[in-house]
C-alpha positions in Angstrom: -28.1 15.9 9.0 -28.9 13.1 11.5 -27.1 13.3 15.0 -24.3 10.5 14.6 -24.6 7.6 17.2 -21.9 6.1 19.8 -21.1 3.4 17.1 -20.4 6.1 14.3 -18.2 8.2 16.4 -16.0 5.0 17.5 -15.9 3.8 13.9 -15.1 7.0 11.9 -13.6 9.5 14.5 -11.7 7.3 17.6 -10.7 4.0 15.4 -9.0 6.2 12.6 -7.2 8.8 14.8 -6.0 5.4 16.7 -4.7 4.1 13.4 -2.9 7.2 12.8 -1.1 6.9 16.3 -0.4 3.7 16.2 0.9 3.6 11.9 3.6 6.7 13.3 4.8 5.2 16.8 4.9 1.8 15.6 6.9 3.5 12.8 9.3 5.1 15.1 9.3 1.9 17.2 10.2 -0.4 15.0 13.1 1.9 12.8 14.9 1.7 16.8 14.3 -1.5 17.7 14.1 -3.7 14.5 15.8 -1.7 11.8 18.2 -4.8 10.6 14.1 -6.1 9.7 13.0 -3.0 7.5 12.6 -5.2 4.4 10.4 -6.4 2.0 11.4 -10.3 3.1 12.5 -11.0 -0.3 11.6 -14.6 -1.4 12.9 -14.5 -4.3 15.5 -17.2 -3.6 12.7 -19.8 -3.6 10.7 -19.2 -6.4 11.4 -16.5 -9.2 8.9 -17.3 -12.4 5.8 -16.2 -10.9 7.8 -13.6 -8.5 8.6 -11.8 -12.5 5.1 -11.3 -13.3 2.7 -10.8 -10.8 5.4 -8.5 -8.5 5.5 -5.7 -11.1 2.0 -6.2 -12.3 1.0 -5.6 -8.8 3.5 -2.8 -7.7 2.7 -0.9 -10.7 -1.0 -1.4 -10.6 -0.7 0.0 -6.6 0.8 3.0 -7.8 -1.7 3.8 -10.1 -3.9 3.0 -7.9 -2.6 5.3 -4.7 -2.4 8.6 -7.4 -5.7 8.2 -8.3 -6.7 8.3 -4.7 -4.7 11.1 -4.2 -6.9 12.9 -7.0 -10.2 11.6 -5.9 -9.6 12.0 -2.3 -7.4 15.0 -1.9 -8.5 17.5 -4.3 -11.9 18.6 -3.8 -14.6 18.7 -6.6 -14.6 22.8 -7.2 -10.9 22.8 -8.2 -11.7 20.5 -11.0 -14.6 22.1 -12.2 -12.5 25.3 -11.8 -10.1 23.6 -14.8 -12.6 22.7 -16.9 -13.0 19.1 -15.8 -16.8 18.2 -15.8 -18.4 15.1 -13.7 -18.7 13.3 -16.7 -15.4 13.8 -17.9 -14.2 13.1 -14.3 -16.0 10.3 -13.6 -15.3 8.2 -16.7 -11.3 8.4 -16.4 -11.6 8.2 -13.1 -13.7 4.4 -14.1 -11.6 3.6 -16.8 -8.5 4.4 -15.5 -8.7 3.2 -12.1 -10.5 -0.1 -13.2 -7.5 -0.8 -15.3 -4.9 -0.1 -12.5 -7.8 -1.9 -10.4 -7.5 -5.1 -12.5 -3.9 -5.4 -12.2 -3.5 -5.0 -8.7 -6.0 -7.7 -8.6 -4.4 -9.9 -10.9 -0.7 -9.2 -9.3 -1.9 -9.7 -6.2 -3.4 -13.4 -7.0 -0.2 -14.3 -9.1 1.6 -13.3 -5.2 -0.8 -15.3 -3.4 -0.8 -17.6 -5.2 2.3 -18.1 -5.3 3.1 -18.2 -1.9 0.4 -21.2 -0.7 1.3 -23.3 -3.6 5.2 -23.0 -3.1 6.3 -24.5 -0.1 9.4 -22.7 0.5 7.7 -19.7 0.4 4.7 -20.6 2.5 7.4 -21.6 5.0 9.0 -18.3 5.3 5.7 -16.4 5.3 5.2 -15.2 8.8 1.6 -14.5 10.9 1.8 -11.2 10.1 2.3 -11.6 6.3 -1.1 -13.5 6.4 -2.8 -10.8 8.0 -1.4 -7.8 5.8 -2.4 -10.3 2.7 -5.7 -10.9 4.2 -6.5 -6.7 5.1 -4.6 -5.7 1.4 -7.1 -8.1 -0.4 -10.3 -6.8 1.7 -9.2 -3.3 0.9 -8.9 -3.6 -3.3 -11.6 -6.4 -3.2 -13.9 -3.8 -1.6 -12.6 -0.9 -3.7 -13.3 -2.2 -6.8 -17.1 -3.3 -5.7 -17.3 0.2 -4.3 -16.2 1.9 -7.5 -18.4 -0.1 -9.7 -21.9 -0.9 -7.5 -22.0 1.9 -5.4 -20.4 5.1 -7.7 -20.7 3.8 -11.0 -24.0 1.8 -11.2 -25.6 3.1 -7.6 -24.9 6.6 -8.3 -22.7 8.0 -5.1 -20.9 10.2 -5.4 -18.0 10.0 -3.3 -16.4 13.2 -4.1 -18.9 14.6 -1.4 -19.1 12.3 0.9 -15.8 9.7 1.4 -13.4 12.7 0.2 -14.7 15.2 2.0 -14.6 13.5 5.4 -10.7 12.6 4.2 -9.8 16.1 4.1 -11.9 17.1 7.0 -10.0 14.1 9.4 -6.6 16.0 8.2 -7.6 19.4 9.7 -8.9 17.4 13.0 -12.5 17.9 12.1 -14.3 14.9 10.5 -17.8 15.0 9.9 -18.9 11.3 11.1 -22.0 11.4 9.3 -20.1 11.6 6.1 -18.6 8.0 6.7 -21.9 6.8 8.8 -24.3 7.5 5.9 -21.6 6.1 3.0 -22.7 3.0 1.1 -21.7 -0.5 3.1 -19.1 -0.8 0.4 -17.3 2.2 1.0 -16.8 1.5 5.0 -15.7 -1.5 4.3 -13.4 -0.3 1.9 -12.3 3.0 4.2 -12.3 1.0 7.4 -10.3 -2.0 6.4 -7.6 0.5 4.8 -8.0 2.2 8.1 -7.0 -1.1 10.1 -4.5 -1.7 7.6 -2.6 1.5 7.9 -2.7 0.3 11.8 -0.8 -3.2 11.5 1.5 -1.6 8.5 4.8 -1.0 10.8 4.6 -4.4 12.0 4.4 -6.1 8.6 7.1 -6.2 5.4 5.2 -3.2 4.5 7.8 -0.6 5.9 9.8 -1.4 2.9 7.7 1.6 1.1 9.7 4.1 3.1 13.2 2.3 2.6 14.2 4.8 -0.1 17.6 3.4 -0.8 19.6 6.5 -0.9 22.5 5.6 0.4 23.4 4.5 -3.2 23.8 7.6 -4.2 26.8 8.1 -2.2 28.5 4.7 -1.4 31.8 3.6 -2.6 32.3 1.7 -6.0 32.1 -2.2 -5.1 35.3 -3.8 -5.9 35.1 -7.0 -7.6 38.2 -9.6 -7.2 39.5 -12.1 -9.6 39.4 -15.8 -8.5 42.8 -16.6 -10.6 45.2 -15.0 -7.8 48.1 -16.3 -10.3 47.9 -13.3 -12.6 47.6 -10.6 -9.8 50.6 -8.6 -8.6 50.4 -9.1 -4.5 50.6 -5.9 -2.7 52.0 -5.7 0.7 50.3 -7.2 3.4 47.6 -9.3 1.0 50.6 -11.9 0.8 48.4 -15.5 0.1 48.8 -17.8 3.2 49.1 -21.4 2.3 48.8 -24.2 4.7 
């Protein structure tokens, strides 16, 4: 295998351990400094049509999305083919499925975007960072889906040992850089724009993925109050006070 170059080593060994610094501090840094912020930005308020169809088409296409890289990335090709899963088999739900979660990320995605440059009120509360998360999110399926169907499906990589294998390797703190370096251009694009989002994702509306609302679990009943006062006994110190 060919020695990799200064370039290679900055791209697939310094920039992604940088991400991975910076996606955990910035984490930390902004749950203690900006936790009243840790939202989604809801802008529901201003528009809600469009908001009810592409937010769940998108949502649900990303989680689709995110298992099957959990498959394709995390478990390596042996321990399929140890279950009985062939390539072929593999490879084709791994097409079909992942185009269709592919094509409504897309298709969510555009409904949000568009959305939020048509509607004024929206485009108004969208901040600079918003516009750069949007911008990296669409580089990263846009490239994804090319990847999956140029390079692996018509060009023949196989990712399994090449992408995947320099995924698990960057978890045990020994990436192969010649696995990224001699990737199709598709697939760096793909890997390193997902890497540079992972970077700006504590500063963006993005942290809402780990505001697990449990609280709710536990929190008191919610009260709700009559506006006719008239028919409600007073207790003790909730006399009315007219002036």
């Amino acid at each position: 295998m060919s020695t990799p170059t200064v370039l290679d080593t900055i791209l697939w060994l310094i920039i992604p351990y940088l991400a991975l610094a910076v996606f955990i501090l910035g984490h930390i840094w902004r749950f203690r400094r900006d936790r009243f912020g840790w939202t989604s930005r809801s802008s529901q308020i201003y528009e809600s049509k469009l908001l009810r169809i592409g937010s769940p088409l998108f949502h649900y296409g990303i989680i689709f999305v995110f298992l099957g890289h959990v498959i394709g990335l995390g478990i390596p090709k042996t321990w399929t083919a140890a279950v009985g899963i062939s390539d072929h088999v593999y490879h084709f739900m791994a097409i079909s499925i992942g185009l269709g979660a592919a094509a409504a990320t897309v298709g969510g995605l555009g409904l949000l975007l568009y959305r939020r440059r048509t509607n004024t009120r929206v485009f108004g509360a969208t901040t600079r960072m918003d516009k750069l998360m949007y911008l990296m999110l669409t580089i990263v399926i846009l490239a994804g889906v090319y990847s999956t169907i140029v390079d692996s499906a018509m060009g023949g990589y196989d990712y399994r040992e090449g992408v995947s294998r320099w995924f698990r390797q960057f978890w045990m703190f020994q990436p192969d850089v010649m696995l990224m370096a001699q990737a199709p251009l598709g697939f760096q694009v793909h890997v390193m724009a997902a890497i540079l989002l992972f970077a700006i994702w504590p500063f963006t509306r993005l942290v809402h993925v780990f505001a697990v609302p449990l609280g709710y679990l536990a929190r008191p009943y919610i009260v709700y109050r009559t506006k006719d006062r008239d028919r409600q006994p007073e207790k003790r110190g909730w006399e009315r006070i007219d002036y």
